[in-house]
C-alpha positions in Angstrom: 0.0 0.0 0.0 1.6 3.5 -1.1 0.8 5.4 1.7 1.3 8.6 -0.2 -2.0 7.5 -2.1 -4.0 9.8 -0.8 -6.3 12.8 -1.8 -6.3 14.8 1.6 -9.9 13.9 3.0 -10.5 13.1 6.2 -7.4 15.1 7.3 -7.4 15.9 11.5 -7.3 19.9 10.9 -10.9 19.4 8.8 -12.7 17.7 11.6 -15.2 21.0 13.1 -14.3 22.6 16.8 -16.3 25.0 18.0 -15.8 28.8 18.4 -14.4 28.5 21.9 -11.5 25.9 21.0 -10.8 28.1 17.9 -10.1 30.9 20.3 -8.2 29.1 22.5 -6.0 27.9 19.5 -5.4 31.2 17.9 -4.4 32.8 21.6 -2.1 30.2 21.8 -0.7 30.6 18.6 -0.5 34.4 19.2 1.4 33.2 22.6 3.4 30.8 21.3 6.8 33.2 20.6 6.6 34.4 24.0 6.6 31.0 26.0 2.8 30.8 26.9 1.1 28.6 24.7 0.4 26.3 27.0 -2.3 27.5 29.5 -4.6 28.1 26.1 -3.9 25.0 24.7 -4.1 22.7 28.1 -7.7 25.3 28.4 -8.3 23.9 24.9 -7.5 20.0 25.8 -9.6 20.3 28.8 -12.7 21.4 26.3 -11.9 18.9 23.8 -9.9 15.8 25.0 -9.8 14.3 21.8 -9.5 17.0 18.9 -6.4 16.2 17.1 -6.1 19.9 16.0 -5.6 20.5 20.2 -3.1 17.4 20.3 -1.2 18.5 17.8 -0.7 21.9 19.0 0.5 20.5 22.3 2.8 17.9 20.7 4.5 20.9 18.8 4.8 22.8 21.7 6.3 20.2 23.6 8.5 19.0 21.2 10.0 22.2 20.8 10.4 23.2 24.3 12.3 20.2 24.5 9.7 18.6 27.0 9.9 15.1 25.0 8.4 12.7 27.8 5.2 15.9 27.3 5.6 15.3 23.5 5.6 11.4 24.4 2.6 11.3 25.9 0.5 13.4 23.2 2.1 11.3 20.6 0.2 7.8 22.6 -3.0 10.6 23.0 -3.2 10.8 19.1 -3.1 7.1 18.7 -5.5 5.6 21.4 -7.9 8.4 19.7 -7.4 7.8 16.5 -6.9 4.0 16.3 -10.5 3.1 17.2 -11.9 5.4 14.1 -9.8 3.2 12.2 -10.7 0.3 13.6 -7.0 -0.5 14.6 -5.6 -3.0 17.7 -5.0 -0.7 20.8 -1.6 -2.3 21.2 0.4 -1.0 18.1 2.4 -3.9 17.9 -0.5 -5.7 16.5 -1.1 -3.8 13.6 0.0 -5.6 10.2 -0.8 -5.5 7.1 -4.3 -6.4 7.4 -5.4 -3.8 9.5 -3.7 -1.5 8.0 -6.2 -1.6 4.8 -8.7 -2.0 6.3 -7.8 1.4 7.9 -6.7 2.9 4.9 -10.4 1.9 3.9 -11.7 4.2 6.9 -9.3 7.1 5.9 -5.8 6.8 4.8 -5.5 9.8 5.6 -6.2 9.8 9.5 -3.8 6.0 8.8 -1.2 8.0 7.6 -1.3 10.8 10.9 -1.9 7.0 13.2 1.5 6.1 11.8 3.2 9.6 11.5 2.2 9.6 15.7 3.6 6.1 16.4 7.0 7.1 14.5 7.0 10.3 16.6 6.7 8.4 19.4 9.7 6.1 18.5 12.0 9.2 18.0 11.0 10.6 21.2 11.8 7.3 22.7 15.3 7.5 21.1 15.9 10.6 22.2 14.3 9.7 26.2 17.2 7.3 25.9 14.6 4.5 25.5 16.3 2.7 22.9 14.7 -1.0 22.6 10.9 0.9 22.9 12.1 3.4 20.3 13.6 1.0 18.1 10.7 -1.3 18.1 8.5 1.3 17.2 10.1 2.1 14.2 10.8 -0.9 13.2 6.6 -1.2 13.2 6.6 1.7 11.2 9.3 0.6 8.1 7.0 -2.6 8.7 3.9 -1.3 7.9 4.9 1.3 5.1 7.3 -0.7 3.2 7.5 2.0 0.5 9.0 4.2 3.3 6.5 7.2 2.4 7.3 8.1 5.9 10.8 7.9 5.8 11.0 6.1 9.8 13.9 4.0 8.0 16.4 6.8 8.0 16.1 7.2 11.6 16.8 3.2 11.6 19.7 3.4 9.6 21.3 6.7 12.3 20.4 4.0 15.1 22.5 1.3 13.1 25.2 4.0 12.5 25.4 5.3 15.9 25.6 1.8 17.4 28.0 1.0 15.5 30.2 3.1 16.2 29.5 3.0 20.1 30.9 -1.0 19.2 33.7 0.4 17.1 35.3 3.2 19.0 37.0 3.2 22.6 34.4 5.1 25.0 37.1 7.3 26.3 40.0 8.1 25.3 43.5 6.8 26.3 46.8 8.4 25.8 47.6 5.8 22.8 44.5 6.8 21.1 43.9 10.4 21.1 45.0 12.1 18.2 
């Protein structure tokens, strides 16, 4: 399945919110450069639990505040709400192949932000220094979207790299082996 098959319906920023969570989105927007985005958007997940627009805004922030295990935790948010519209196990490690069309039958593009979320979630892992959960994660991911439309194999391939070299090279230095 070419996961970059897809015509843009059913994309999470379509999906209606009322005039209240609008507000609370464009303060936080307006808030963000300053530092305080988050009150507005925590007012805005408190309103609406599940809108992905609200999730995604405090993913963003949280990833870029460097608050990863925050970022972490959004990322799981996104997919235990959007893997029972698509009719997807809870547990992402049982997703194959099968599910995954018939979730791509449901909306390929709400499949395509399930899997974006789960290879979020790896990275963030990685970078939590959670290294086997990270791994596995997107290993599920090049699994599942074996054209690599997603592109989770590149961050596989820096793992290998960086592992290998941890294997290769002395972890500190001795006088012999500085240069």
């Amino acid at each position: 399945m070419d996961l970059q098959d897809f015509n843009g319906d059913g994309l999470y920023f379509d999906e209606p919110q009322s005039a209240a969570l609008d507000r609370l989105l464009a303060a936080a927007a307006e808030q963000y450069a300053e530092g305080g985005a988050e009150p507005p958007l925590l007012a805005a997940q408190a309103l609406a639990p599940d809108n992905l627009s609200v999730l995604v805004g405090l993913y963003r922030f949280y990833y870029y505040q460097h608050r990863y295990q925050d970022a972490l935790h959004i990322a799981l948010r996104v997919m235990a709400v959007v893997g029972p519209r698509l009719g997807l196990p809870a547990d992402w490690r049982h997703i194959d192949q099968d599910a995954l069309v018939m979730a791509a039958a449901r909306g390929i593009g709400l499949l395509r932000f399930h899997l974006l979320a789960l290879k979020g979630a790896g990275y963030l892992c990685l970078r939590l220094g959670r290294f086997e959960q990270g791994k596995a994660m997107l290993v599920k991911v090049v699994e599942l979207d074996t054209d690599n439309r997603l592109g989770a194999r590149l961050l596989l391939d820096v793992l290998a790299a960086n592992n290998a070299e941890i294997v290769t090279f002395p972890i500190a230095a001795t006088a012999e082996t500085r240069p």
